[in-house]
N, C-alpha and C positions, 0 to 999 in steps of 0.2 A: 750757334744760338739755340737754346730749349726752347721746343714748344710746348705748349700749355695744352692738355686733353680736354680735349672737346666736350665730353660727356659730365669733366668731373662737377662742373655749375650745377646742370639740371639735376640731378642723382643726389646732389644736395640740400637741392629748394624742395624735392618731391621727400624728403625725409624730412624735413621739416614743417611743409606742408603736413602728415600725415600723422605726426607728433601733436603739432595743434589741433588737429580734428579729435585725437583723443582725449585729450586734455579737456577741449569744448564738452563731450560730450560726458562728462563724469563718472563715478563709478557703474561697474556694470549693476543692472538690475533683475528682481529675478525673472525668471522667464514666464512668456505668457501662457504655454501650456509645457505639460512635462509629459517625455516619451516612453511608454511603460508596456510591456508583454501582457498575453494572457496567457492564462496558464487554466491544468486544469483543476479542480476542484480534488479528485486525486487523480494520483498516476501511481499504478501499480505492475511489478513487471512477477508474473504467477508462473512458479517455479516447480518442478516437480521432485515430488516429498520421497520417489524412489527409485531406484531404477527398472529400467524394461522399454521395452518397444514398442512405440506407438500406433495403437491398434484402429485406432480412427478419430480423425479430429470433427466437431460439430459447430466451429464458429471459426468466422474468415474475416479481412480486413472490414471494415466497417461494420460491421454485422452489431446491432443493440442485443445486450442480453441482458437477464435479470440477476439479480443474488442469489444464487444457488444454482444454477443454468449449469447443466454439463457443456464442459468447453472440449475435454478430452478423453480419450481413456486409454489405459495402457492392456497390454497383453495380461490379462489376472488370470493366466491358468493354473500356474505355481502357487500363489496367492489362494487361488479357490482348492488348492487341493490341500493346502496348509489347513484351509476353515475346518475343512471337512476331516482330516485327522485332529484336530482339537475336538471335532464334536464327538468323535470317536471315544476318544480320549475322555472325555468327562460324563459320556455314559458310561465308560468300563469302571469309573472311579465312584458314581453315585449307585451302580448296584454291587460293587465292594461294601460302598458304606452300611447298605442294607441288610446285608449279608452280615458286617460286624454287629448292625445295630440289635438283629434280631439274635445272635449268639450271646448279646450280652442282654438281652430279657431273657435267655435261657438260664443261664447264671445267677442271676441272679433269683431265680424261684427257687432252685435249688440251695445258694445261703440264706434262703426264708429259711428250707426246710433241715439247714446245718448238716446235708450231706456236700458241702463241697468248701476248700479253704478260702479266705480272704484272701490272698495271692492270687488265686487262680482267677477271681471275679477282677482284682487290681487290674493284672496285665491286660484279659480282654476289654476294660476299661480303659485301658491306654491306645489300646490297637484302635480302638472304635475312634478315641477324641481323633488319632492320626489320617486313619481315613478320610475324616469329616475338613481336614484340615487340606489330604488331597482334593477334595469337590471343589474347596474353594482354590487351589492352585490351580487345577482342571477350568473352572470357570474365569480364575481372571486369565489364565494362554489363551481362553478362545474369543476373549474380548480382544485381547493383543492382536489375534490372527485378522481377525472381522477390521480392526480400525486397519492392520498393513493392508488387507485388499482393497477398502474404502478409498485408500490411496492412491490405486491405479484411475479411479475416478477422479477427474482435477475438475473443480466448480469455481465459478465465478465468485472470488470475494463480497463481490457489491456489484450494483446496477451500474449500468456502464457504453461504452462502445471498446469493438476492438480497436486496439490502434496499432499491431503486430500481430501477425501469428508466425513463431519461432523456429515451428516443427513441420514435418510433413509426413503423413503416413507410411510406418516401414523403418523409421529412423529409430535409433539407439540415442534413447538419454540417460543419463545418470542422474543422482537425487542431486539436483540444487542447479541444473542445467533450465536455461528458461524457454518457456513455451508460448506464454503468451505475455503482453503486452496491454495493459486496460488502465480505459480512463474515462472518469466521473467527469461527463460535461454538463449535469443537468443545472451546474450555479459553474462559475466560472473565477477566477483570482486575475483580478489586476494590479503587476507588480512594477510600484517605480521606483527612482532612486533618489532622491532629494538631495539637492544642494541647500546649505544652513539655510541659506535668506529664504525658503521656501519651507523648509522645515520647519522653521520659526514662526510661523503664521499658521501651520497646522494642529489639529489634534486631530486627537480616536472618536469618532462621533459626528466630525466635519462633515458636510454635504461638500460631493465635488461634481464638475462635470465630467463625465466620459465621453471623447467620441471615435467612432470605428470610422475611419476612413475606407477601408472596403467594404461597408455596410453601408454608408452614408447614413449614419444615426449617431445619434447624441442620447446618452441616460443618466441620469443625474445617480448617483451611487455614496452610500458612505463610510466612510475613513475605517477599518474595523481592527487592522493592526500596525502601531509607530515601532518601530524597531527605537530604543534606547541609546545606540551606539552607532558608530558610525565604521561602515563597512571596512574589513580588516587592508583591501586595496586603495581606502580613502575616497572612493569613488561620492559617496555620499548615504543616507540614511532609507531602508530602506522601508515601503509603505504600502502596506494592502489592504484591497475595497475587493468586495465582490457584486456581481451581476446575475441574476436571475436569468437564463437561457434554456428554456421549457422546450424553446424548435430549434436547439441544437445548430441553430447559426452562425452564434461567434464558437470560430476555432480556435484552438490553442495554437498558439505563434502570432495569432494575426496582432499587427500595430494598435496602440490604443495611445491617445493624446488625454491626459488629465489637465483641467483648468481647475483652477483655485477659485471661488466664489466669493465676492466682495464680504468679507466682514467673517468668514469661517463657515458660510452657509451653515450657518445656526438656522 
């Protein structure tokens, strides 16, 4: 004689059960708030434009700095002896010039006075325009020399906090090896991803709510960029607001829940 398993009734009524709960309950709807990062206003990772060894760094993890703010500097001894033979170099070339320049007021009194030939005034005529021609070659090497040492000095793109420092004093970098790590938090990017039913009721210009759950604050913010398209993983469309952050409280990473406001928060 077969028996009949035990389990197979219930395991059937609970799948049909669960069937009809969804069925009751209709299409899904969109959600009441949507889960979005912050980010920050920028993020830049400052790279060094040459190589050499790092002679002392002046900005550390969290540390604010301003736009132009020395972050670093490199060993510029090589560099400073470079400037210093261009300067060299383009005073031996500007009292050359002078030297042509006054040989050729010499000459030329004398084919006032028709004791000397056209050829002879030409050539030191030529000599002199060449000379005047090294000043200016003399002068743009040693603009060349001055910007390569300026390099060993690395500044701060823009106001900011550190959020990396790369290097540490004594270390060998090469140009394009990174040092520091910075980021603009004085306004802040909140990035979420929208699903259609939610995108559909959005535009650029919307008022929304924000709230920081580890701030326990809410700031109403609005819509400033829709993405057109819908992200390449189909995830959904993506949408940025920004937030004013003067005391540098909201951090980048932290959660941020956006609500949609009845009507477009017009």
């Amino acid at each position: 004689m077969t028996s009949t398993p035990i389990l197979a009734a219930p395991r059937f009524f609970i799948f049909v059960f669960s069937l009809l709960s969804l069925l009751a309950a209709g299409p899904a709807s969109a959600a009441d708030y949507l889960v979005g990062e912050v980010r920050p206003l920028q993020r830049v990772v400052v790279s060094a434009e040459v190589d050499g060894v790092v002679s002392a760094y002046r900005a550390s993890l969290g540390d604010e700095v301003e736009q132009g703010q020395l972050l670093l500097t490199l060993d510029d001894r090589d560099a400073t002896l470079a400037v210093a033979l261009s300067r060299a170099q383009l005073s031996l070339s500007r009292a050359e010039h002078q030297s042509q320049l006054k040989q050729l007021k010499r000459l030329q009194a004398l084919i006032d006075k028709q004791t000397l030939a056209q050829s002879e005034l030409d050539d030191q005529d030529r000599i002199t325009q060449i000379s005047a021609a090294q000043v200016q070659v003399d002068s743009q090497l040693l603009a060349q020399s001055l910007r390569q040492q300026q390099k060993n000095r690395v500044q701060a793109p823009f106001a900011g906090v550190v959020a990396a420092r790369l290097v540490d004093n004594g270390q060998w970098v090469n140009a394009g090896d990174p040092l520091y790590e910075l980021v603009d938090v004085r306004r802040v990017i909140v990035r979420v991803v929208m699903l259609e039913q939610d995108y559909v009721r959005l535009a650029r210009g919307d008022q929304v709510q924000v709230t920081l759950p580890s701030l326990q604050r809410q700031i109403r913010a609005q819509v400033l960029r829709v993405s057109p398209s819908l992200l390449s993983d189909g995830r959904g469309y993506p949408v940025e607001l920004e937030l004013e952050n003067p005391d540098h409280r909201i951090k980048p990473g932290f959660r941020a829940e956006v609500s949609l406001l009845p009507g477009g928060g017009q």
